[in-house]
Phi, psi and omega in degrees: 000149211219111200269129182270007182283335158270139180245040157271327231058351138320139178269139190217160209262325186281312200274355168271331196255008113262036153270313206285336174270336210270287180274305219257356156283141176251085202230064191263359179282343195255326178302107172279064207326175179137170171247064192306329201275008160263351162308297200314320178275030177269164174265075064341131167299153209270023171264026203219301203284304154002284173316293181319282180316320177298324152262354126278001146287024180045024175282336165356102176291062181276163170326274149010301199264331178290339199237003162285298187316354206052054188256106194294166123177165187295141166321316201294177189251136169304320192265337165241355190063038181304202167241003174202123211245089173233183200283353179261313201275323173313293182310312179218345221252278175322116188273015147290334166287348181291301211292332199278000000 
C-alpha cells in the first residue's frame, strides 16, 4: 500500500491531518489576503511576531472582540475606564499605552 499524502509513500499522523484540513474541512473562512511571511522574517523574538501577526489578523483579545466571541465581561478599559476597549484604543489611544 502506497499512503499519497507523503512522497516516500508512509502513512505518517501529520500528513493525514493536512490532507484533512486542507481537502476535507472548509477553512476559507480563515483565509486572510496579506504577506505573513514578512512578520515571520523579521529579526524579532519570536513572541514580538506573534504579537504582531495576532493584530493584524484581528485577532487581539481585547474586551470588544471577547464579547463579540460571547465572552461575557465588561467594554471598558482596565487601565483608564475609556468605555470601549478594541484594538486601536489598547494599542495607541490609552494612555497607558502612550506612557509605554
Amino acid at each position: 500500500m502506497i499512503w499519497k499524502g507523503e512522497k516516500s509513500g508512509t502513512y505518517s499522523v501529520k500528513s493525514a491531518y493536512r490532507i484533512c484540513v486542507t481537502e476535507m474541512a472548509d477553512n476559507s473562512h480563515m483565509h486572510v489576503n496579506g504577506r505573513w511571511d514578512l512578520i515571520w522574517k523579521l529579526k524579532v523574538p519570536p513572541k514580538i511576531k506573534k504579537f504582531l501577526w495576532r493584530v493584524c489578523r484581528r485577532c487581539f483579545p481585547t474586551r470588544a472582540r471577547l464579547n463579540s466571541r460571547g465572552i461575557s465581561c465588561p467594554l471598558d478599559c482596565v487601565h483608564c475606564n475609556h468605555n470601549y476597549e478594541d484594538s486601536i484604543h489598547i494599542l495607541i489611544e490609552c494612555p497607558k499605552a502612550v506612557q509605554v
